[in-house]
VEXDREN-2710 file (C-alpha; in Angstrom, 1 decimal):
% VEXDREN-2710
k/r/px/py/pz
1/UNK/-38.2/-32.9/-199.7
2/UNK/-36.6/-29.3/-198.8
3/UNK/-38.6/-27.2/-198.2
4/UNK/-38.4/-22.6/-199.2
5/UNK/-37.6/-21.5/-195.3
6/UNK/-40.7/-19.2/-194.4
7/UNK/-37.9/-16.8/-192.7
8/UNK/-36.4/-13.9/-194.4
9/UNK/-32.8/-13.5/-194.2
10/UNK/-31.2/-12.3/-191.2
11/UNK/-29.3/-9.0/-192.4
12/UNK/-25.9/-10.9/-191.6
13/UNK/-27.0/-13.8/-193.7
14/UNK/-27.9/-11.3/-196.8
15/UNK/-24.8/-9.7/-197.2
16/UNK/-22.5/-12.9/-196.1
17/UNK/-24.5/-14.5/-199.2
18/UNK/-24.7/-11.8/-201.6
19/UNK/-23.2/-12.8/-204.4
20/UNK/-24.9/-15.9/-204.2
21/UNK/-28.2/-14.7/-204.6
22/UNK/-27.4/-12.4/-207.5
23/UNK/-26.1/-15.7/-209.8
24/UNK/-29.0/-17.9/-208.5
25/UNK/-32.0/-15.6/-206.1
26/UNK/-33.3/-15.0/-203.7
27/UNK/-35.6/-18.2/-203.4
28/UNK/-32.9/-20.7/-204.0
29/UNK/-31.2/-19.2/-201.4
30/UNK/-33.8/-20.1/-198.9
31/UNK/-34.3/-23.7/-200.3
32/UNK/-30.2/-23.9/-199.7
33/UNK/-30.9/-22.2/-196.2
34/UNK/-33.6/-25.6/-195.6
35/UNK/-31.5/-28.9/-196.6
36/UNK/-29.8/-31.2/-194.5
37/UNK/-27.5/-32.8/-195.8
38/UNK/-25.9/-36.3/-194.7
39/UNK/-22.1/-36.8/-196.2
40/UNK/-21.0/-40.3/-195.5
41/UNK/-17.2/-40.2/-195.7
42/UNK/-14.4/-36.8/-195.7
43/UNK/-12.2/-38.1/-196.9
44/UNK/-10.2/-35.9/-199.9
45/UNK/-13.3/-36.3/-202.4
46/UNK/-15.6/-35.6/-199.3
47/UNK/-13.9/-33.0/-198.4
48/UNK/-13.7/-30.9/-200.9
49/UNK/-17.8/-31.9/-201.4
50/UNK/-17.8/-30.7/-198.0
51/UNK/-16.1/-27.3/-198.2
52/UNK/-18.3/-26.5/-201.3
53/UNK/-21.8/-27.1/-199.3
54/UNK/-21.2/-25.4/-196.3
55/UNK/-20.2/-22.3/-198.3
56/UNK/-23.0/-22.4/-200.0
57/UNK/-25.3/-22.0/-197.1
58/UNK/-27.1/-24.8/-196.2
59/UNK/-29.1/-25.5/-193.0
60/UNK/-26.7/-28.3/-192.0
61/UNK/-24.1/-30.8/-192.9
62/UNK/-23.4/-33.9/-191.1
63/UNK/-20.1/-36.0/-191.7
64/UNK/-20.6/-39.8/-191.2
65/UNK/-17.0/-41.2/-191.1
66/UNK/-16.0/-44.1/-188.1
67/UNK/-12.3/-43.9/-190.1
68/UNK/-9.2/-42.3/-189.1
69/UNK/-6.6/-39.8/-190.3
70/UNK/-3.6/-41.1/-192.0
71/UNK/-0.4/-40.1/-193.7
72/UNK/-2.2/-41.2/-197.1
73/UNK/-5.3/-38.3/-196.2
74/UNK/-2.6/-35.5/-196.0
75/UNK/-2.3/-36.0/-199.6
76/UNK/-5.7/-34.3/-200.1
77/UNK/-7.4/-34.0/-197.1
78/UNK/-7.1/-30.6/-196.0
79/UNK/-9.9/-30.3/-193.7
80/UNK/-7.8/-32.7/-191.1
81/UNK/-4.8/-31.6/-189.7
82/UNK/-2.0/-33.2/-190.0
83/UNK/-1.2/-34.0/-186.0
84/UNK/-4.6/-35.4/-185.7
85/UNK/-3.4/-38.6/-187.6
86/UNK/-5.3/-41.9/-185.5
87/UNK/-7.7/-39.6/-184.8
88/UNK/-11.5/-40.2/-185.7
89/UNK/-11.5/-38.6/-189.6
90/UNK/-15.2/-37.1/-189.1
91/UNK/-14.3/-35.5/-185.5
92/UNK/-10.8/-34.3/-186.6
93/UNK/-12.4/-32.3/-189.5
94/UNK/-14.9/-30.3/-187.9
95/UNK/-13.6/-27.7/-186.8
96/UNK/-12.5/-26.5/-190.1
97/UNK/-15.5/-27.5/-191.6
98/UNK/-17.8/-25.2/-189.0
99/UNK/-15.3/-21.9/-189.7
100/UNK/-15.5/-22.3/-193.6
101/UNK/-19.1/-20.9/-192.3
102/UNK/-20.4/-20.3/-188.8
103/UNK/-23.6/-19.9/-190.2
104/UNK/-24.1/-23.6/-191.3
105/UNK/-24.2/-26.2/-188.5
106/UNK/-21.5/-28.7/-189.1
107/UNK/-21.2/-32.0/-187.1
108/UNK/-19.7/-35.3/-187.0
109/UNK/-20.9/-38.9/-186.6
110/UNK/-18.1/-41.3/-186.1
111/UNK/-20.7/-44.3/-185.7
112/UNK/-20.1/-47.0/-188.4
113/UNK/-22.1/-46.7/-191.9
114/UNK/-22.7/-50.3/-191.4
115/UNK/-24.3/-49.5/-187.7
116/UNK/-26.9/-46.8/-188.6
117/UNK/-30.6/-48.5/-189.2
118/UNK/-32.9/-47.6/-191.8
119/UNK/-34.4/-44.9/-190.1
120/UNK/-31.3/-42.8/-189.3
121/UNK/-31.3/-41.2/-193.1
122/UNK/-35.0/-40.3/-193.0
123/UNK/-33.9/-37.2/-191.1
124/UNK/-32.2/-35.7/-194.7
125/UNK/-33.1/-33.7/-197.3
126/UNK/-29.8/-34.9/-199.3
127/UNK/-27.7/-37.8/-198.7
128/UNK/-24.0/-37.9/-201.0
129/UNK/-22.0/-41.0/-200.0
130/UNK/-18.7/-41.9/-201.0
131/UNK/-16.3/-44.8/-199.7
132/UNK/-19.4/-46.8/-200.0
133/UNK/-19.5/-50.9/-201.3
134/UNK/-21.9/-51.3/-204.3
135/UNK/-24.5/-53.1/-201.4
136/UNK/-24.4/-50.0/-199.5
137/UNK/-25.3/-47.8/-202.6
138/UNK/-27.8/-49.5/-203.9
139/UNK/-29.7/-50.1/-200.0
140/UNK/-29.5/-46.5/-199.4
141/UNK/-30.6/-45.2/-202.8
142/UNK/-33.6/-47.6/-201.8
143/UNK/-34.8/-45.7/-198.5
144/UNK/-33.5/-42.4/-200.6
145/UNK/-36.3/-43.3/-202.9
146/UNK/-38.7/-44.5/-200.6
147/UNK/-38.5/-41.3/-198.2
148/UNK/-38.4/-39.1/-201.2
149/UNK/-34.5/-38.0/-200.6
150/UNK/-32.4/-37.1/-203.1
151/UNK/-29.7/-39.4/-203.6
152/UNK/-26.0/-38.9/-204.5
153/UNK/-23.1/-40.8/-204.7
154/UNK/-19.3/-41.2/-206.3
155/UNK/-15.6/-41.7/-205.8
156/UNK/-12.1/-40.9/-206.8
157/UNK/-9.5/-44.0/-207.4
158/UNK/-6.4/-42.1/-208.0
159/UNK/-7.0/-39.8/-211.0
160/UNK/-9.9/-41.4/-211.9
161/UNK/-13.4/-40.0/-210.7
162/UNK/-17.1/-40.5/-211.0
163/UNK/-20.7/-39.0/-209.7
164/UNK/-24.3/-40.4/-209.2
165/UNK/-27.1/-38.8/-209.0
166/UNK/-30.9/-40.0/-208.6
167/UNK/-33.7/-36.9/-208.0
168/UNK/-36.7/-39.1/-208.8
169/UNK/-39.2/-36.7/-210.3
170/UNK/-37.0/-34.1/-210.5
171/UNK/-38.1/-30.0/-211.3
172/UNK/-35.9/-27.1/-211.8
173/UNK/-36.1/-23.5/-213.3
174/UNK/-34.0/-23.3/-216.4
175/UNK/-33.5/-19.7/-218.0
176/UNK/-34.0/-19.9/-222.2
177/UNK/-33.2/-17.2/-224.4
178/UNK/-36.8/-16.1/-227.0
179/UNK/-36.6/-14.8/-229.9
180/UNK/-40.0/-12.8/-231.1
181/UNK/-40.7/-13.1/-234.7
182/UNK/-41.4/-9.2/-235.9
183/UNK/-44.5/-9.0/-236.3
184/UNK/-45.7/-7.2/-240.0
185/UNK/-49.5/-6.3/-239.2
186/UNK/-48.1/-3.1/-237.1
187/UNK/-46.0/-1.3/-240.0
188/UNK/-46.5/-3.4/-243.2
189/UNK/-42.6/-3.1/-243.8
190/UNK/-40.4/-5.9/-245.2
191/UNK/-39.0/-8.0/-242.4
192/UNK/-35.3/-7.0/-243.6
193/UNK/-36.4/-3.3/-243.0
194/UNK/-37.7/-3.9/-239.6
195/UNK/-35.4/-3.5/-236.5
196/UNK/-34.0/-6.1/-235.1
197/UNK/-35.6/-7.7/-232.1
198/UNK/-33.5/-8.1/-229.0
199/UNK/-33.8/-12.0/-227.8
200/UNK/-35.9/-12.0/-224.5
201/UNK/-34.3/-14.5/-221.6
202/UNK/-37.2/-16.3/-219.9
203/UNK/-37.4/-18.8/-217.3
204/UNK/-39.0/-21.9/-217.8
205/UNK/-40.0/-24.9/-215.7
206/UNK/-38.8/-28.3/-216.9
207/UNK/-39.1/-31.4/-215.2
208/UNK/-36.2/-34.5/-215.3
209/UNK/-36.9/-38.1/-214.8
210/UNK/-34.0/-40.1/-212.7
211/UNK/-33.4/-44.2/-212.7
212/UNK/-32.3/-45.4/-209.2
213/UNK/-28.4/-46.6/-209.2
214/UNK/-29.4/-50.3/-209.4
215/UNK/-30.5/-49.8/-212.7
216/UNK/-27.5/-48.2/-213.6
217/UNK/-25.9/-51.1/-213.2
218/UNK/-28.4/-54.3/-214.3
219/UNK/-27.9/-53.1/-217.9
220/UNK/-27.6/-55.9/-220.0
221/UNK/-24.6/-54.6/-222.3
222/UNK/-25.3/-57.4/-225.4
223/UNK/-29.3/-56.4/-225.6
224/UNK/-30.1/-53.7/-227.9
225/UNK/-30.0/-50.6/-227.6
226/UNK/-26.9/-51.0/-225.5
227/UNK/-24.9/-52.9/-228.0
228/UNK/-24.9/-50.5/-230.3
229/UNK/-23.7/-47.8/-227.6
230/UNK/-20.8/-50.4/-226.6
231/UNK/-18.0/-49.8/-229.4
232/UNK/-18.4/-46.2/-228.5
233/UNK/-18.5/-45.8/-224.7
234/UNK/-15.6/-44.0/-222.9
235/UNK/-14.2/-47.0/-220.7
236/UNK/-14.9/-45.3/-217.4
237/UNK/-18.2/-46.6/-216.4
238/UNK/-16.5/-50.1/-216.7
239/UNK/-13.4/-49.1/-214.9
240/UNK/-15.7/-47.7/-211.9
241/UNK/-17.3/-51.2/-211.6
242/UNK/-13.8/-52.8/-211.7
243/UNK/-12.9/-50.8/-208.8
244/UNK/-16.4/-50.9/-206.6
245/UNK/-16.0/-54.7/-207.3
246/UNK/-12.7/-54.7/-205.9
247/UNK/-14.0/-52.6/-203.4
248/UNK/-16.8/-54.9/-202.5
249/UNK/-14.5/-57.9/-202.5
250/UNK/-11.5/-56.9/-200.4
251/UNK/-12.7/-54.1/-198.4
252/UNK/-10.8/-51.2/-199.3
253/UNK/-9.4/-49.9/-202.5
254/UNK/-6.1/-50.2/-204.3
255/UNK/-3.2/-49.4/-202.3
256/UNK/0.0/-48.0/-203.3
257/UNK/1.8/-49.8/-200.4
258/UNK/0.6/-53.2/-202.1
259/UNK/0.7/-51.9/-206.2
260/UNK/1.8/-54.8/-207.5
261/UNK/-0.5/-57.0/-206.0
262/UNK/-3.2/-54.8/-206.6
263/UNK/-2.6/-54.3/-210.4
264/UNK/-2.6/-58.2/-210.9
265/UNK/-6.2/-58.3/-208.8
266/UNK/-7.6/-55.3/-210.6
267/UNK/-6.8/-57.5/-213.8
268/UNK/-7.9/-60.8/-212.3
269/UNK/-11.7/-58.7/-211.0
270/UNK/-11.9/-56.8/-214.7
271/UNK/-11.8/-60.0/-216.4
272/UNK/-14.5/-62.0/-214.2
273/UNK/-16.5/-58.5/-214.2
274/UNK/-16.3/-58.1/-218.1
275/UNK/-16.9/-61.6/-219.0
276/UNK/-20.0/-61.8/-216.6
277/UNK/-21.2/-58.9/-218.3
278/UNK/-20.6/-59.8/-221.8
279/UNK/-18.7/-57.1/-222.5
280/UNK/-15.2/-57.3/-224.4
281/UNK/-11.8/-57.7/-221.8
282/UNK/-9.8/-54.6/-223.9
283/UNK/-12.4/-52.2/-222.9
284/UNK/-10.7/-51.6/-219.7
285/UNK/-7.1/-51.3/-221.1
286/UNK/-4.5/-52.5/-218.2
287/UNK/-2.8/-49.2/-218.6
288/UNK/-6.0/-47.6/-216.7
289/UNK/-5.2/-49.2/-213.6
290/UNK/-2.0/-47.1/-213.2
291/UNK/-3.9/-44.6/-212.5
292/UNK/-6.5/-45.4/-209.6
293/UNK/-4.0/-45.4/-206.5
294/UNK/-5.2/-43.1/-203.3
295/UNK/-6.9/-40.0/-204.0
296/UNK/-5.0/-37.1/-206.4
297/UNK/-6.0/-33.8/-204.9
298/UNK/-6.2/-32.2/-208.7
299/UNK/-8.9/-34.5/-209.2
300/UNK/-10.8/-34.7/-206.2
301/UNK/-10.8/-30.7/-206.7
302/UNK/-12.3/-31.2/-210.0
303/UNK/-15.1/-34.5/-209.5
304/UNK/-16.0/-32.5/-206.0
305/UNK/-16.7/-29.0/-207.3
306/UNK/-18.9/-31.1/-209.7
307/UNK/-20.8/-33.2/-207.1
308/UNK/-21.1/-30.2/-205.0
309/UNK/-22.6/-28.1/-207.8
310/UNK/-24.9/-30.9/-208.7
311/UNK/-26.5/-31.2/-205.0
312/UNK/-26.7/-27.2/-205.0
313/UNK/-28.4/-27.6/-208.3
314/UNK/-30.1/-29.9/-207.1
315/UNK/-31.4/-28.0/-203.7
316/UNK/-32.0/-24.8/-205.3
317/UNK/-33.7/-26.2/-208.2
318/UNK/-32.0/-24.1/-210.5
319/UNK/-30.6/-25.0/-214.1
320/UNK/-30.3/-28.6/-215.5
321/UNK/-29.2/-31.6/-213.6
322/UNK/-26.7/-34.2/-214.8
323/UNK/-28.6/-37.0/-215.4
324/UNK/-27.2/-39.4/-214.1
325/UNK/-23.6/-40.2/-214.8
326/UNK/-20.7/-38.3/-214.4
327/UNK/-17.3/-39.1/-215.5
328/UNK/-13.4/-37.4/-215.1
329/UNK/-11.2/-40.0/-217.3
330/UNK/-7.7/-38.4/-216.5
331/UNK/-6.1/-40.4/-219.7
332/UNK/-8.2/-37.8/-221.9
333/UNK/-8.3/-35.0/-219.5
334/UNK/-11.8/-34.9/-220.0
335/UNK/-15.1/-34.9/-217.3
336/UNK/-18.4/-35.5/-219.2
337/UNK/-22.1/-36.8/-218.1
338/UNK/-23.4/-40.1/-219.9
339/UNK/-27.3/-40.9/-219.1
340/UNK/-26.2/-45.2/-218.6
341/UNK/-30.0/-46.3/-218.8
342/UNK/-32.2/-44.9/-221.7
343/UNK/-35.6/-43.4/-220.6
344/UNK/-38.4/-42.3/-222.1
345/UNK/-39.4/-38.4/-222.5
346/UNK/-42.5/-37.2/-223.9
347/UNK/-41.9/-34.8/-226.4
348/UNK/-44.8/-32.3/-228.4
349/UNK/-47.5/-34.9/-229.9
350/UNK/-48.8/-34.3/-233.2
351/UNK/-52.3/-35.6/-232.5
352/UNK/-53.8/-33.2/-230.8
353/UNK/-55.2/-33.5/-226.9
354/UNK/-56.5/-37.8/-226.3
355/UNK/-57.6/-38.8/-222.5
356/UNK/-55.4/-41.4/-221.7
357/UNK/-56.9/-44.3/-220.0
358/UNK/-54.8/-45.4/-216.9
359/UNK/-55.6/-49.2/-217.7
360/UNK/-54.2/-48.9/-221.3
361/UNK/-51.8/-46.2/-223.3
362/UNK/-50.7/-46.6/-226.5
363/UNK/-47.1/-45.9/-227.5
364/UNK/-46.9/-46.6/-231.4
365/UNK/-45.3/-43.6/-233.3
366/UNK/-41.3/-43.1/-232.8
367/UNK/-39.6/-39.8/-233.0
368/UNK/-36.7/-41.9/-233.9
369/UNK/-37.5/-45.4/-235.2
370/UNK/-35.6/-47.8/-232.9
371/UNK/-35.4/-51.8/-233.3
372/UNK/-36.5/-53.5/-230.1
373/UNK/-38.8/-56.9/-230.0
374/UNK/-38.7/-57.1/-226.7
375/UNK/-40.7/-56.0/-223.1
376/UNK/-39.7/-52.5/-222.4
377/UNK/-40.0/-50.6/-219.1
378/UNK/-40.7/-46.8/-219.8
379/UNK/-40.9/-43.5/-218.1
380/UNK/-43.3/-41.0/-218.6
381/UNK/-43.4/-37.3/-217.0
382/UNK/-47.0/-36.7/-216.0
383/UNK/-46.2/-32.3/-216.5
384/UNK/-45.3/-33.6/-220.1
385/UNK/-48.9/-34.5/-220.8
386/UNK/-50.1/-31.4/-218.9
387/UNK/-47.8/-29.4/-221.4
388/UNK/-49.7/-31.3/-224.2
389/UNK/-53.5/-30.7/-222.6
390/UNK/-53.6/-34.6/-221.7
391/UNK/-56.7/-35.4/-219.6
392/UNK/-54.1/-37.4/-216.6
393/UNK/-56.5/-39.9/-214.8
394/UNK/-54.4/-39.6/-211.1
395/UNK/-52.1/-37.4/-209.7
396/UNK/-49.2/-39.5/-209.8
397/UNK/-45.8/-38.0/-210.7
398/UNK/-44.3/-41.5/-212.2
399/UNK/-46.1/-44.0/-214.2
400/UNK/-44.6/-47.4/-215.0
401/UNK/-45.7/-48.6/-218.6
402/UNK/-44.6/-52.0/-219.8
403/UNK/-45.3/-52.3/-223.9
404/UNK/-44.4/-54.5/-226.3
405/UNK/-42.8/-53.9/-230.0
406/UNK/-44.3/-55.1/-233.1
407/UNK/-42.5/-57.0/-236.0
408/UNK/-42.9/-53.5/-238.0
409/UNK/-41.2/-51.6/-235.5
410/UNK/-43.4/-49.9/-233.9
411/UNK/-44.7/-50.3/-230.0
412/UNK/-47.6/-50.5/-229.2
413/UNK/-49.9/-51.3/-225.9
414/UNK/-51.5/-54.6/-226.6
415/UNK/-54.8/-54.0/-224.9
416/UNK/-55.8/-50.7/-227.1
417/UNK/-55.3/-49.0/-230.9
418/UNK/-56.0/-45.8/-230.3
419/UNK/-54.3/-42.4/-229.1
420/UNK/-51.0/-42.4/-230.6
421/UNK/-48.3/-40.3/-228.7
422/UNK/-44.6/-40.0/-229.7
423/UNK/-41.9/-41.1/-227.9
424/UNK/-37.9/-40.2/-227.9
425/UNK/-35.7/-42.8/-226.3
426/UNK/-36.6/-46.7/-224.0
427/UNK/-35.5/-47.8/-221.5
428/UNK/-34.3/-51.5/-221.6
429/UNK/-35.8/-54.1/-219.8
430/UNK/-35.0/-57.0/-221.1
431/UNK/-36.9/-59.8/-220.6
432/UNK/-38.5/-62.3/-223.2
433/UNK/-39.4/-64.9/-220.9
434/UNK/-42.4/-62.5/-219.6
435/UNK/-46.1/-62.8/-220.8
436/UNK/-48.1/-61.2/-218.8
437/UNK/-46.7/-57.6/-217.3
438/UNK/-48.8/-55.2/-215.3
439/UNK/-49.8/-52.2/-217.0
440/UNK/-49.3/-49.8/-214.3
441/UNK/-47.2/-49.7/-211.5
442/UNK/-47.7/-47.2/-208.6
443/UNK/-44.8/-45.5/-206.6
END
């Protein structure tokens, strides 16, 4: 968890981040001034990722690479010069990495990922790791949640890019704009006669509810909801686990020295990856692989400033997070953020303050009806029933509600029927086969 340094800034410090603290304050800048940050791998995506973090002020960054500088890495690399090639990748871009700001401490680990035990990441605020396997993903995101780290990952294939994030219980400072309603009791005029009132900016403090990675990717792509969502989906989520497949299978990505080959495998892993999933082969179009060789500077640029902004986000704890997909599909020159699993969010209820029991809450009225006769895993903020002058019977930030849907359409908890709260969204968690589910589950 990062923590506000107690420390004012050092005079040098104020005016070398001046700017920075008139976009985003003073306070953000000292949560910057406290995270650690672990990067595992530099190369171009990490490196711009990189550039963008120690600029921003952090306490530290460490760079976790045991790879080595090639010809390919002068392509978008810049942080490695170009006569260190065979040279450790981490160790060869420090130096550049410590003068983009002496005021960060920059190091390098060029120890294997594979190496590092459990107990090596608990010394982070933020971990972002790219070049990773799926299996390395999803055990880090585990100690990430675990240790209460924030937890980030992506890649770029070519032109092709994506970002990760999972923040857990996640709060942040959002600024809204007001505007007052004139108010007729002071001068009895008609509201067209009275002066405009100037909309008033205020800040407010939301909080954002993350799924770990593994999730992400369990979704069961022929249960409903996520049927419906199919025929409409961009094809980049399924063209990212094409590649981390591949990735996971051959140990390395697609090469240009070996294109050929490598388009015929990308087609062979799609079609295995697809069926298993039940998802239809043309969603990943063959033409997409074209574009996945090495790493394209343009869009490394592009996918890092985003990651980058997201852990400063993230760290400062200012503005909205992207929760928890991000995509850059270079065939439509377009970047957007899909939320893959469907949560839960409480939203304002319309019967009035309940207690709610912890060993039974009901869940009956939708927002928006939805069609599910199935075991659903949901969500639920605890600061949203604050908002909404719940009586909450623990302190817990996350509670883990399985329910069941009723013929009608409605869910419903099946051990009460009372205290009615609406809902927005589920989460699927499908599984029929399951009679007896606990009704709580602590974190």
């Amino acid at each position: 968890m990062v923590e506000i340094s107690t420390s004012e800034l050092t005079e040098d410090e104020a005016e070398l981040y001046d700017r920075q603290i008139r976009l985003w304050g003073l306070e953000s800048q000292r949560r910057l001034r406290g995270a650690r940050i672990l990067l595992i791998g530099i190369q171009g995506f990490g490196a711009e990722i990189c550039k963008n973090i120690v600029l921003s002020g952090v306490k530290s960054v460490t760079i976790l690479d045991d790879g080595v500088v090639s010809e390919e890495d002068g392509c978008s690399q810049f942080l490695a010069p170009r006569d260190q090639i065979g040279k450790n990748r981490a160790e060869a871009s420090l130096s550049r990495a410590q003068q983009l700001n002496p005021m960060v401490k920059v190091s390098a680990d060029s120890g294997s990922l594979s190496d590092k035990p459990d107990t090596f990441f608990v010394d982070f605020d933020v971990i972002c790791a790219t070049e990773c396997t799926v299996e390395q993903l999803t055990h880090i995101n585990q100690i990430c949640r675990e240790k209460d780290i924030k937890f980030f990952c992506g890649d770029v294939f070519g032109m092709f890019g994506y970002t990760f994030a999972d923040l857990q219980i996640h709060e942040f400072a959002e600024e809204v704009t007001v505007y007052k309603t004139p108010d007729l009791s002071d001068s009895g005029e008609p509201v067209a006669k009275k002066s405009k009132v100037d909309p008033v900016k205020t800040t407010t403090k939301r909080t954002v509810t993350f799924v770990p990675l593994q999730d992400a990717l369990d979704v069961e792509w022929n249960s409903e909801p996520y049927a419906k969502r199919l025929p409409k989906m961009d094809p980049s989520y399924f063209l990212m686990r094409v590649l981390l497949k591949f990735r996971s299978k051959h140990g390395r990505d697609p090469s240009p020295k070996k294109r050929a080959e490598d388009l015929k495998e990308l087609g062979q892993v799609r079609d295995e990856l697809l069926s298993k999933l039940e998802v239809p082969l043309d969603k990943v179009p063959d033409n997409l692989f074209g574009n996945v060789f090495a790493e394209v500077s343009p869009t490394c640029a592009i996918v890092g400033g985003v990651m980058a902004q997201e852990i400063i986000k993230a760290v400062s704890q200012k503005e909205a997070p992207h929760n928890n997909m991000f995509f850059f599909n270079p065939t439509r020159n377009l970047g957007f953020v899909d939320c893959i699993v469907l949560t839960i969010n409480l939203i304002n209820s319309r019967f009035g303050s309940h207690k709610i029991e912890k060993e039974a809450l009901l869940l009956k009225h939708l927002e928006k009806p939805l069609e599910l006769t199935i075991w659903e895993k949901i969500y639920i903020q605890e600061n949203k029933f604050r908002s909404m002058n719940f009586e909450i019977p623990d302190e817990r930030d996350l509670i883990l509600k399985f329910i069941k849907s009723t013929p009608d359409g409605n869910i419903i908890d099946g051990d009460s029927n009372e205290n009615p709260v609406v809902i927005m969204s589920v989460e699927n968690e499908r599984d029929p086969s399951r009679k007896l589910v606990p009704v709580f589950e602590e974190t």
